[in-house]
Backbone bond lengths (Angstrom), bond angles and torsions (degrees), N, CA, C in turn:
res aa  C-N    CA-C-N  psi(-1)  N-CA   C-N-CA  omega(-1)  CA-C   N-CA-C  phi
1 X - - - 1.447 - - 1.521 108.82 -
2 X 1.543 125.43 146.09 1.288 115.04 -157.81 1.086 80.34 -160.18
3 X 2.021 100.13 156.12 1.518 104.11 172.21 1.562 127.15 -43.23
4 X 1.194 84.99 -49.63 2.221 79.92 -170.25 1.467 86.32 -85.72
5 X 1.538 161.82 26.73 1.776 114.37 138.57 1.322 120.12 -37.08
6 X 1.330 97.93 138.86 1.301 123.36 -173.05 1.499 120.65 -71.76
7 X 1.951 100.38 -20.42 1.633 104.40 -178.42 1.390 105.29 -80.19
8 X 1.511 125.39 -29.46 1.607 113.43 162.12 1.235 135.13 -123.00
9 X 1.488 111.88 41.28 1.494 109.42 156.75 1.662 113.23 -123.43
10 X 1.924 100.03 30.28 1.143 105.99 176.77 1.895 98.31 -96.01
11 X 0.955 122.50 -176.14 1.572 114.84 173.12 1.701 107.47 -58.09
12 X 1.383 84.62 161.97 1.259 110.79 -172.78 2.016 126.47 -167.77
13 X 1.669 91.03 177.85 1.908 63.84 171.52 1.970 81.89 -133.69
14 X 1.519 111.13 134.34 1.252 110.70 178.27 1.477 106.44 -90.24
15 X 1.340 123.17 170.42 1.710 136.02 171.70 1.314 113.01 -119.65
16 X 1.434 146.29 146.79 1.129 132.54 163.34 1.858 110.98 -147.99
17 X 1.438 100.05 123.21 1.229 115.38 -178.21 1.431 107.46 -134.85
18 X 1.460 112.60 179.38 1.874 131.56 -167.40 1.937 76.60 -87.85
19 X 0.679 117.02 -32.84 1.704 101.95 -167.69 1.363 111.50 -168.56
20 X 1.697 109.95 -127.42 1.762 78.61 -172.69 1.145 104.35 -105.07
21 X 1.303 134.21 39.90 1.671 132.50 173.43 1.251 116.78 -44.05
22 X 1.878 124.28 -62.04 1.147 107.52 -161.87 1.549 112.93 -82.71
23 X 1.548 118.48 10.24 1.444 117.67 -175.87 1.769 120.01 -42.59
24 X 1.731 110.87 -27.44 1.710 105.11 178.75 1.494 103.74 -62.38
25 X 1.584 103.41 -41.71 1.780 102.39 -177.85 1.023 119.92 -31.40
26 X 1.588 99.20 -61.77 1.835 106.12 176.85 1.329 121.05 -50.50
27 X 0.961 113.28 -33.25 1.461 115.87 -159.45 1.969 99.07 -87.75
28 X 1.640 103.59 -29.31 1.450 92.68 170.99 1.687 118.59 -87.45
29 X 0.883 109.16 -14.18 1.317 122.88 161.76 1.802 117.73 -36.19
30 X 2.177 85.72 -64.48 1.480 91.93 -172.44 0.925 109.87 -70.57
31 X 1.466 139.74 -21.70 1.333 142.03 178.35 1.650 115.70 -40.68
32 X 1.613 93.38 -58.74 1.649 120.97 -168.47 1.379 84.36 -60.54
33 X 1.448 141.81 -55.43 1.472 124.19 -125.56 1.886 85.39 -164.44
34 X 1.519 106.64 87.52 1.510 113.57 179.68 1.511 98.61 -60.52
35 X 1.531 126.88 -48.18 1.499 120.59 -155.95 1.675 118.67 -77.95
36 X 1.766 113.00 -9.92 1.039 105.18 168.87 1.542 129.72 -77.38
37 X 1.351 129.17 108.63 1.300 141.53 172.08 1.379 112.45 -54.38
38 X 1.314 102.83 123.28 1.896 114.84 -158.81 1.597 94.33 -118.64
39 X 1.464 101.99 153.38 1.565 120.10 155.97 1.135 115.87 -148.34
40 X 1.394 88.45 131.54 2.364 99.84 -175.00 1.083 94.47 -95.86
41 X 1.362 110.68 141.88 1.757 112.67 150.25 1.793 99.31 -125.00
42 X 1.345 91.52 152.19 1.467 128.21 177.61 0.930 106.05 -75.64
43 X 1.317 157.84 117.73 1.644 133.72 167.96 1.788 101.32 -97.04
44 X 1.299 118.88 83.31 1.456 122.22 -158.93 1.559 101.18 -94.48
45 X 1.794 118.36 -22.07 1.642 120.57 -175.08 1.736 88.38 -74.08
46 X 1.690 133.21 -21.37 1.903 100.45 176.30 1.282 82.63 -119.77
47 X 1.471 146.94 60.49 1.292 146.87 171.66 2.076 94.62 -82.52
48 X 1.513 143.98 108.96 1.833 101.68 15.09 1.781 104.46 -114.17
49 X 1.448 108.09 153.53 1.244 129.06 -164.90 1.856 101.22 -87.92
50 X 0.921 94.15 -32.20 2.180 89.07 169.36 0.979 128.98 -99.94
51 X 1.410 118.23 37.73 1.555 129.76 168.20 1.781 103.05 -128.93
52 X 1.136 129.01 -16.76 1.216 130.24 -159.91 1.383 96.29 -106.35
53 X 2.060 124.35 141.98 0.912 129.71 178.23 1.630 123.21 -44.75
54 X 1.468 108.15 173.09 1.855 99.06 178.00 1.664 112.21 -63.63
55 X 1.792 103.77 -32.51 1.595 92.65 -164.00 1.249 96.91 -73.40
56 X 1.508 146.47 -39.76 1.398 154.22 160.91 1.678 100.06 -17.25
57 X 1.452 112.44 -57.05 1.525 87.79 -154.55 1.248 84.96 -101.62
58 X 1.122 156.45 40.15 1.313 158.54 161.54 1.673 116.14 -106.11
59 X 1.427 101.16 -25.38 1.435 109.92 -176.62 1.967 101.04 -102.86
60 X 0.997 112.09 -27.47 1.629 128.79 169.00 1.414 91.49 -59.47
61 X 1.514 123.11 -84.47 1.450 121.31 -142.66 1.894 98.55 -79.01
62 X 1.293 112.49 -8.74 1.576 95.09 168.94 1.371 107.38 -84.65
63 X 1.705 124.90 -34.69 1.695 108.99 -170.82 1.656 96.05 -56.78
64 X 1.355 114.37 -34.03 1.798 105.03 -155.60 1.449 109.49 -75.04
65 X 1.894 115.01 -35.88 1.347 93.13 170.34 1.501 109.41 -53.71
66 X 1.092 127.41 -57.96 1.570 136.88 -154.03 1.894 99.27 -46.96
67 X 0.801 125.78 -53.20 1.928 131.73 143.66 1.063 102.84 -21.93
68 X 1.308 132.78 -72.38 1.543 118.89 -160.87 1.326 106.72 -83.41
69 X 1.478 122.85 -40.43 1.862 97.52 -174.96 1.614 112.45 -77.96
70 X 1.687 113.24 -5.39 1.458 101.00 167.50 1.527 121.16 -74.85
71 X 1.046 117.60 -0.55 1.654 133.08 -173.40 1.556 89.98 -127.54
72 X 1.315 146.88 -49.87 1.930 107.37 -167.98 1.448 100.98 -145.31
73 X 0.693 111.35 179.08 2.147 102.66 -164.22 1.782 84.19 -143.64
74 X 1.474 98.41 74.13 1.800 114.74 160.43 1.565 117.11 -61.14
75 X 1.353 137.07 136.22 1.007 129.11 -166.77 1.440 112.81 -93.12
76 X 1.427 106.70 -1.60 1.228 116.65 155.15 1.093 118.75 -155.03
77 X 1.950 140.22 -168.36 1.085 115.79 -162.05 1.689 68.62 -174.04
78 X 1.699 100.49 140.02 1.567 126.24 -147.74 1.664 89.99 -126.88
79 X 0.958 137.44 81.53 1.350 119.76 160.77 1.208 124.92 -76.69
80 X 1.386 97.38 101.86 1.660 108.27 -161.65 1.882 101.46 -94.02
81 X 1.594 110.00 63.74 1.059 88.62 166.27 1.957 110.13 -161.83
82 X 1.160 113.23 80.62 1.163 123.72 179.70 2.026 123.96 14.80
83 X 1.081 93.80 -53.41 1.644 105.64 174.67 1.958 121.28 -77.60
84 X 1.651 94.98 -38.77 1.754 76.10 165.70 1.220 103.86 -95.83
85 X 1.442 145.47 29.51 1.701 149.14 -177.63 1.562 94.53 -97.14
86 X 0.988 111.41 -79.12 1.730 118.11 169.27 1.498 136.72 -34.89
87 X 1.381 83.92 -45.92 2.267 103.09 171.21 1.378 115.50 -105.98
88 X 1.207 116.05 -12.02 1.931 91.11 166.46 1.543 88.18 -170.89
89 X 1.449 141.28 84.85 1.532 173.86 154.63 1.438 87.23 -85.65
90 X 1.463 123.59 -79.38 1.684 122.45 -146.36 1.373 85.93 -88.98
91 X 1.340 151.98 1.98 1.423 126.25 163.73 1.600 110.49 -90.18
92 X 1.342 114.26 -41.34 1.408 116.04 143.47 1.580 143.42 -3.40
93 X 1.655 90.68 -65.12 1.306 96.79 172.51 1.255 118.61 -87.67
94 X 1.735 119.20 -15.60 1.394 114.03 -175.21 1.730 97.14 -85.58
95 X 1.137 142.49 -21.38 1.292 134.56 -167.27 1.663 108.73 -89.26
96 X 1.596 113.56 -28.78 1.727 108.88 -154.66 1.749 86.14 -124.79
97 X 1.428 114.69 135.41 1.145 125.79 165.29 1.447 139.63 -85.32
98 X 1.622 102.56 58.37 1.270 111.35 172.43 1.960 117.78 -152.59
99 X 0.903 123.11 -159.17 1.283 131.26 -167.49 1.783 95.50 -81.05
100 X 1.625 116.57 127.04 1.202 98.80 151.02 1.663 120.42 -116.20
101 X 1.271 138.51 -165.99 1.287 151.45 169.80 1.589 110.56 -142.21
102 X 1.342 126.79 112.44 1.232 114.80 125.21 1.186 154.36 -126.52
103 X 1.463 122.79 -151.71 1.378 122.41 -169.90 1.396 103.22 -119.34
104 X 1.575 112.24 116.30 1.244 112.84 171.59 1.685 114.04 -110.04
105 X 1.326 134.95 -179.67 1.200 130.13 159.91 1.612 123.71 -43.40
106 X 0.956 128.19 112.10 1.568 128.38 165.42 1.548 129.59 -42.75
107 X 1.207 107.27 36.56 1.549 123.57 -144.90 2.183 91.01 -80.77
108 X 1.357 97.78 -54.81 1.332 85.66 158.35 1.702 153.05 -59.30
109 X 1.073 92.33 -29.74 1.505 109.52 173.43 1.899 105.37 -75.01
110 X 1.289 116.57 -67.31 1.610 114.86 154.37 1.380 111.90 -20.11
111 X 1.713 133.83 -65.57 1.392 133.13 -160.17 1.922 88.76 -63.13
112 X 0.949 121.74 -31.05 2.081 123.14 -146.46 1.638 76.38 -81.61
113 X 1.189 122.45 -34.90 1.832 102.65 -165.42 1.760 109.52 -105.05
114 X 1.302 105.49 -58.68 1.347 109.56 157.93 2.150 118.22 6.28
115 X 1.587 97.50 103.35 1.533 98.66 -166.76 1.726 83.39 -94.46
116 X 1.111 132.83 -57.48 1.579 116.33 -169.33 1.211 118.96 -98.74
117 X 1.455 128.42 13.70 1.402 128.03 159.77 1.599 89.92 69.29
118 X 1.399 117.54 49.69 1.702 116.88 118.82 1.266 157.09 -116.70
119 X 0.698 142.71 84.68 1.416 153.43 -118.02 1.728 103.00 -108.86
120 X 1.371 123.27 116.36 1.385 123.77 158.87 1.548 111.49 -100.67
121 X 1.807 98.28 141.59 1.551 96.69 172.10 1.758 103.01 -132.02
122 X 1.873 102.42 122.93 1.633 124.99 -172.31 1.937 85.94 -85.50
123 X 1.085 112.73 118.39 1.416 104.76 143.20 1.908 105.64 173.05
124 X 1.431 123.90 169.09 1.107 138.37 -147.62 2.020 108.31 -58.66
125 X 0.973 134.98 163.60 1.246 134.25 -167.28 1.508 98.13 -69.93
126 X 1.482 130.57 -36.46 1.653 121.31 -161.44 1.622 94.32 -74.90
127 X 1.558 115.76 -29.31 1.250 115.60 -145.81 1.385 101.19 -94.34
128 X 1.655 139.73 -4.70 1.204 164.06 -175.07 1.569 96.92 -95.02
129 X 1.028 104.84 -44.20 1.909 98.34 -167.71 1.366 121.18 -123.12
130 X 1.656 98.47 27.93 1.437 123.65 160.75 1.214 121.64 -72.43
131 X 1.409 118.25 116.53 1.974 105.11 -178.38 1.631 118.35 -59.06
132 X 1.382 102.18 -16.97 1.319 107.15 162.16 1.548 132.63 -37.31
133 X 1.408 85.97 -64.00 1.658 100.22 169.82 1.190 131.96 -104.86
134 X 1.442 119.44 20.52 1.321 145.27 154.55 2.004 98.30 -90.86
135 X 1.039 125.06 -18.68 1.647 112.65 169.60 1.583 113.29 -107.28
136 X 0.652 126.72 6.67 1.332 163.70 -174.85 1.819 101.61 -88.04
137 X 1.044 99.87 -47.68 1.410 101.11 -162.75 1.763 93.37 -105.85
138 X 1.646 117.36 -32.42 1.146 108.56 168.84 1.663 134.80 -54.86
139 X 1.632 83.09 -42.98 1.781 98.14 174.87 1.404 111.59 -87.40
140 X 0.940 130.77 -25.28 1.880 114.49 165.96 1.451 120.85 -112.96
141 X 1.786 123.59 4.00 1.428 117.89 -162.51 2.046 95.26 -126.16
142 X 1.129 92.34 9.79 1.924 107.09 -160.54 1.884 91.58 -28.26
143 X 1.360 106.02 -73.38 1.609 122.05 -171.91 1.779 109.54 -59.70
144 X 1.845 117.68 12.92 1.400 90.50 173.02 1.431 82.84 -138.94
145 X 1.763 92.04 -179.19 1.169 104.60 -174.14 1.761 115.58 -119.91
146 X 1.188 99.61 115.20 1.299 109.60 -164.62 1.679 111.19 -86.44
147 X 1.178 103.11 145.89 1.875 105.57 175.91 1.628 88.00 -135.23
148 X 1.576 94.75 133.52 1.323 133.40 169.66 1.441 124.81 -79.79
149 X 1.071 115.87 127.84 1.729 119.62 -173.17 0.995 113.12 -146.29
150 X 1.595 127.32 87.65 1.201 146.55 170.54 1.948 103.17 -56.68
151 X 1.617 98.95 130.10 2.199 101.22 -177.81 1.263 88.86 -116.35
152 X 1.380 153.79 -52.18 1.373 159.27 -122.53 1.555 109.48 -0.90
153 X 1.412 93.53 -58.16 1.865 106.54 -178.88 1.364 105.47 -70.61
154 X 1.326 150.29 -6.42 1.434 154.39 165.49 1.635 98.47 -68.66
155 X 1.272 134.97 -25.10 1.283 122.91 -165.16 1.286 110.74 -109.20
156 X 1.944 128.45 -13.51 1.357 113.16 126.50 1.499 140.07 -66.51
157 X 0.945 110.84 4.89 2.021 116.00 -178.83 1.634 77.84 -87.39
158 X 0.963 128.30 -40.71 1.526 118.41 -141.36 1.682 99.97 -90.35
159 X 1.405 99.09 -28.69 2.180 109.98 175.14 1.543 96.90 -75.59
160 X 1.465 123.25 -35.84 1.328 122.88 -166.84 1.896 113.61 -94.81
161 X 1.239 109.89 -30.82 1.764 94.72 -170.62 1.328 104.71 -153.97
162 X 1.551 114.09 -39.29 1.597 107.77 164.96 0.905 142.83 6.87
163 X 1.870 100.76 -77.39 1.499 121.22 -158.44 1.358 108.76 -66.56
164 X 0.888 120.96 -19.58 1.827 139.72 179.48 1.001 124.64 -94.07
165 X 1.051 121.78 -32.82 1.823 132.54 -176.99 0.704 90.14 -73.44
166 X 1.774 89.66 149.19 1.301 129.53 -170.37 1.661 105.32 -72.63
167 X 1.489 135.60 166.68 1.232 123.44 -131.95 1.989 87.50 -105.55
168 X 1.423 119.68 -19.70 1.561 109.28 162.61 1.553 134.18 -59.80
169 X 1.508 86.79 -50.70 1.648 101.21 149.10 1.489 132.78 -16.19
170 X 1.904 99.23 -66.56 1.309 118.52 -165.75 1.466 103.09 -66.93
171 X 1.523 110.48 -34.52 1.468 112.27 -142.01 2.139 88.21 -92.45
172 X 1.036 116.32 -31.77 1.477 123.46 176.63 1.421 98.68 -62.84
173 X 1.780 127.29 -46.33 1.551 97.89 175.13 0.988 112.97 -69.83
174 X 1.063 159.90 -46.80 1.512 146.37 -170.87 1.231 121.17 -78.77
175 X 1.381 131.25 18.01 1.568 134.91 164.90 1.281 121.77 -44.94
176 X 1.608 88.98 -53.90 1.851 119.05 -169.78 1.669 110.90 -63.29
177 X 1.384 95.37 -30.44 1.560 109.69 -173.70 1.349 125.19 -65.75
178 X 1.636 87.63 -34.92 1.471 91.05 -170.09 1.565 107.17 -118.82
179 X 1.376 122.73 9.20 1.473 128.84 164.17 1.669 116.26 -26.40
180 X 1.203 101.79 -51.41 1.614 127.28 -158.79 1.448 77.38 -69.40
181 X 1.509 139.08 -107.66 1.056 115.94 177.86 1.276 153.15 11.73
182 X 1.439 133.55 -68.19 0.982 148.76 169.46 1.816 113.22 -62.57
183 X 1.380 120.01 -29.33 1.629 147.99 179.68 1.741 86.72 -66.92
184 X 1.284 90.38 -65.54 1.969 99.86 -157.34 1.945 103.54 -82.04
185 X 1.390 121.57 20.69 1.104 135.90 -172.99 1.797 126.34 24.71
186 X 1.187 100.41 49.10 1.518 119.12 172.21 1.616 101.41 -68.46
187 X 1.639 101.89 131.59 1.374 112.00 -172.27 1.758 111.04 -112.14
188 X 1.456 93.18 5.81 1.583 119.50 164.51 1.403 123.31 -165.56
189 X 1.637 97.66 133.56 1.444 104.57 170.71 1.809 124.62 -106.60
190 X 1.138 107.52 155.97 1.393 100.26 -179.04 1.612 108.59 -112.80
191 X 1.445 127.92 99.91 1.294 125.04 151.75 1.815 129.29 -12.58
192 X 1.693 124.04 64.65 1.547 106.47 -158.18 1.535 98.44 -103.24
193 X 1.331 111.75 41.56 1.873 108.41 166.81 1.448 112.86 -137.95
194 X 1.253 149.96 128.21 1.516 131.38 -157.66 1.619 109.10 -80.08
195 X 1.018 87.83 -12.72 2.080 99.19 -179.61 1.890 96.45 -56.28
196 X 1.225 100.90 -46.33 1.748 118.45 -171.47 1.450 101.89 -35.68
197 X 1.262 101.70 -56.03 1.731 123.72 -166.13 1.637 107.84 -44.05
198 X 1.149 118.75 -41.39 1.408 125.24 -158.40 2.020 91.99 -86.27
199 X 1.317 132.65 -11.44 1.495 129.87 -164.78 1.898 90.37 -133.74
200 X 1.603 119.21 41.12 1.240 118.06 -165.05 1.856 93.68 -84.13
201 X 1.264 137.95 -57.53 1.060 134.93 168.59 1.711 118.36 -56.56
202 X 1.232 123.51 1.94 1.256 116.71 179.81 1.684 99.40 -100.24
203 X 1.900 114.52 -31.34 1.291 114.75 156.83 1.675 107.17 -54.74
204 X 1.321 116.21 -62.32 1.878 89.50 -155.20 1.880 121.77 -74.15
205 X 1.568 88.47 -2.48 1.516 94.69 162.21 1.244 132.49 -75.33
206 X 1.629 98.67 -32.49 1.605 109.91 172.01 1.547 104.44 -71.47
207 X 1.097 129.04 -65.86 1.481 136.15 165.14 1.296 125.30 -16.23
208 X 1.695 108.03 -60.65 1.055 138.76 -175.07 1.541 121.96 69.42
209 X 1.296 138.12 -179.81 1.469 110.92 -147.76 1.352 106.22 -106.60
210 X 1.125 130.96 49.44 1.540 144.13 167.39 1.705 100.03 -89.76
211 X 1.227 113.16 -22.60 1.470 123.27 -150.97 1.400 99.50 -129.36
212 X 1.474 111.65 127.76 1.347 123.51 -169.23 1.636 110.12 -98.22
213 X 1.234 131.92 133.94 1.509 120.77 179.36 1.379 113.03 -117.92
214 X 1.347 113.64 117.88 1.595 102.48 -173.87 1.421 97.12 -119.77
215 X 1.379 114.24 167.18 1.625 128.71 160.07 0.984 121.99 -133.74
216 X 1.588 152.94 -170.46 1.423 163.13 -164.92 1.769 108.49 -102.29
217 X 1.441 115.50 -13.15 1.402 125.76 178.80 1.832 114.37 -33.52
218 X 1.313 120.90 -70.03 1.118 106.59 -177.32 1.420 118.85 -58.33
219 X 1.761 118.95 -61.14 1.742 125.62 178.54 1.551 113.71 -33.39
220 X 1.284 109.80 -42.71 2.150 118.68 170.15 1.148 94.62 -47.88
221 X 1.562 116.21 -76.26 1.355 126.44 -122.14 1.994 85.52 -74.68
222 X 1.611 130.43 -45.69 1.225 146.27 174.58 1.602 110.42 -38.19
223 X 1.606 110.37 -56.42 1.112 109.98 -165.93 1.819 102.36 -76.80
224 X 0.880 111.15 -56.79 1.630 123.20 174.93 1.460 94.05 -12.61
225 X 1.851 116.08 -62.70 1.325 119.56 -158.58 1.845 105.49 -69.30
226 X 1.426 100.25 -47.46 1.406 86.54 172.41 1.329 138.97 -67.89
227 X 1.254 124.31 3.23 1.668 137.12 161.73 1.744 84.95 -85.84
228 X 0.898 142.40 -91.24 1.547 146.23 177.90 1.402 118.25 -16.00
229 X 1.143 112.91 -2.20 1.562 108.49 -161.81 1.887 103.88 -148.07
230 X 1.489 99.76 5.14 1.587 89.18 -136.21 1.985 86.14 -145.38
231 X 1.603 89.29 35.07 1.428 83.84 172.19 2.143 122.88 123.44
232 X 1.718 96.28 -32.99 1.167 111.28 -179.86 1.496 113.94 -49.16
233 X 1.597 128.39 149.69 1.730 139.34 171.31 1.496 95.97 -38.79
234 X 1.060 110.97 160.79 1.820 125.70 161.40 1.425 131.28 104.95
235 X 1.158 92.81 174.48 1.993 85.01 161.71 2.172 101.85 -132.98
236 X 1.555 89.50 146.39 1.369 94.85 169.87 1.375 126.38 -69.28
237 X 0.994 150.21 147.68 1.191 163.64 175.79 1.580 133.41 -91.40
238 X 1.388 129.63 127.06 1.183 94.67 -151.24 1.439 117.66 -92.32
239 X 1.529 141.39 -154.06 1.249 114.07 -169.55 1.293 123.89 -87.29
240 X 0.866 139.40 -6.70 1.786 167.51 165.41 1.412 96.34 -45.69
241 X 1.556 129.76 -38.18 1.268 130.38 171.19 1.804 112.66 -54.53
242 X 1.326 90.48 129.58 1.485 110.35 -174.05 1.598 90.55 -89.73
243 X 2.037 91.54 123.12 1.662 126.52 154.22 1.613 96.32 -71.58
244 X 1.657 99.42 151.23 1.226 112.47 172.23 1.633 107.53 -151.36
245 X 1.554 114.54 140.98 1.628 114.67 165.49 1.766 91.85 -93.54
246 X 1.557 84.85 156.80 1.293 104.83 156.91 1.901 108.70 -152.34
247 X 1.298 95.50 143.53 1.307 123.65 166.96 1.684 122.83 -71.79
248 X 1.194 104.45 139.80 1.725 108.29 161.59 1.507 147.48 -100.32
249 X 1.558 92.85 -19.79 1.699 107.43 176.79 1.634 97.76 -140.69
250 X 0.896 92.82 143.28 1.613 114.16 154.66 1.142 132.52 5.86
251 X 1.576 153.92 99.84 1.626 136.20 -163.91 1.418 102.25 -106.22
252 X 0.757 121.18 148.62 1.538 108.20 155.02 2.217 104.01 -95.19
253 X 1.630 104.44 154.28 1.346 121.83 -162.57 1.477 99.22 -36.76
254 X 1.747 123.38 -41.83 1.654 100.08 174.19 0.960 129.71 -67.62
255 X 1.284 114.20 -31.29 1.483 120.53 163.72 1.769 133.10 -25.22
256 X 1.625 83.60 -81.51 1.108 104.54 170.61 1.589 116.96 -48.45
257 X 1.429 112.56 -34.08 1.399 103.03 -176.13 1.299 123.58 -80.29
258 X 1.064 103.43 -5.78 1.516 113.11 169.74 1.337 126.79 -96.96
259 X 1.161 103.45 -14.55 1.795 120.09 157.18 1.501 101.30 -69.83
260 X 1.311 117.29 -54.36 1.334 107.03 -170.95 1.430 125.90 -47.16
261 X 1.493 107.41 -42.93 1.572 145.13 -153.82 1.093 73.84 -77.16
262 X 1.663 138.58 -97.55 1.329 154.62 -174.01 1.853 103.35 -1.84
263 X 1.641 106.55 -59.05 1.445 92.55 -149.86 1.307 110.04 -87.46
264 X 1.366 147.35 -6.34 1.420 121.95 133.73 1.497 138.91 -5.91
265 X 1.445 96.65 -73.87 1.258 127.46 -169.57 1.620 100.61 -53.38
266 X 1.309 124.89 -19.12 1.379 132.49 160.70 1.184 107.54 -115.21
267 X 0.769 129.18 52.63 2.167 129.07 173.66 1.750 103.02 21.99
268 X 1.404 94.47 74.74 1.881 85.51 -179.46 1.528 79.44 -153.49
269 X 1.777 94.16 158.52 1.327 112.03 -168.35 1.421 92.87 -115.61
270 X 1.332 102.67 160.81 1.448 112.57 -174.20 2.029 102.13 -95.54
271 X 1.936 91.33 126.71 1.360 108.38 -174.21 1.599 101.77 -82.15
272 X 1.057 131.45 -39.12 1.593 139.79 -124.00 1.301 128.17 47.36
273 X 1.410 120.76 -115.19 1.440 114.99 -167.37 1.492 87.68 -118.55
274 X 1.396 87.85 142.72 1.733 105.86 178.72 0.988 116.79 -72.99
């Protein structure tokens, strides 16, 4: 595979996350729209992205786009990952000339169902004490009362052993997580890290089903299609076109093998390092 193949520097829609968080995106994506030819990248050289200051992940997630549109000219570009969506989205769009998408907290969609106006929000420490998603909650959550729950360290268990574990496993790490919740009687939580997405039934088990868990999964995966469908440069491709992840830094052999393992399970071929 080489810069100029022709199967991906024809259009496309790219993803970009700290690891494999936004991988459900993709996968709801392909659902919506089999013929669009996708490429994930990992951004694994600033892997993790919600512990590091704003200019950190602002200066991280611009070198990595700048990586991907020098290698494939996606007709759009999905930042499937809660923490650079919130802290550098609008610098994003003012620097790179094309369509973006992201993923913010579901904070609105939570307030629309929400029967007693409590609201829990799961996601990484930058992405909790972002004014982003502190207005967010002002302008659509005003009448509830929200409790905050910083995981950060939940989203390496989930790069490291998670994705595999067995499903008691899964559901015992996230007990602790969501205690606070269940204490402060939130009758919905909102998934605000994409890592979350992949341990979504190990939340409503921990929860249990008094407690509703939503995320931003469909509205991404929807809007993505309507920039894609609705006017964007290119031509679609048909589905026979090979998805691919690619990586940015370095794995060591477990790593990697779990990237490997991983991309099946989403019909994607392994890129290596971009």
């Amino acid at each position: 595979m080489t810069d100029t193949d022709p199967q991906f520097t024809s259009f496309c829609c790219a993803f970009l996350d700290s690891g494999v968080g936004g991988l459900p995106y993709l996968r709801q994506l392909k659902h919506l729209s089999p013929g669009t030819a996708c490429i994930y990248v990992a951004d694994t050289a600033h892997f993790p992205y919600g512990e590091k200051t704003p200019q950190q992940v602002s200066a991280s997630a611009a070198e990595t786009v700048e990586k991907i549109l020098a290698r494939f000219s996606p007709g759009v570009l999905v930042v499937a990952c809660n923490t650079i969506s919130v802290t550098a989205l609008d610098a994003l769009r003012r620097t790179f000339p094309l369509p973006f998408v992201g993923t913010v907290p579901a904070i609105k969609r939570a307030a629309a169902i929400s029967k007693n106006r409590v609201i829990g929000l799961l996601a990484t420490e930058r992405t909790v004490e972002n004014p982003y998603t502190r207005k967010l909650a002002h302008d659509f959550a005003a009448d509830c009362r929200m409790i905050y729950q910083p995981a950060s360290g939940l989203v390496s268990l989930i790069e490291k052993r998670l994705l595999f574990a067995a499903s008691g496993e899964r559901v015992d790490a996230v007990r602790p997580v969501v205690r606070p919740f269940l204490e402060g009687g939130a009758d919905t939580v909102v998934l605000g890290c994409t890592h979350f997405l992949h341990l979504s039934d190990a939340f409503q088990t921990a929860l249990g089903s008094g407690v509703q868990v939503v995320d931003s999964l469909d509205g991404v995966a929807q809007q993505a299609c309507r920039i894609l469908h609705g006017g964007a440069s290119g031509t679609l491709l048909p589905p026979a076109s090979p998805d691919a992840l690619f990586v940015t830094g370095p794995l060591s052999p477990e790593q990697e093998e779990n990237y490997r393992r991983i991309c099946p399970l989403f019909r994607l071929q392994w890129g290596g390092m971009l």
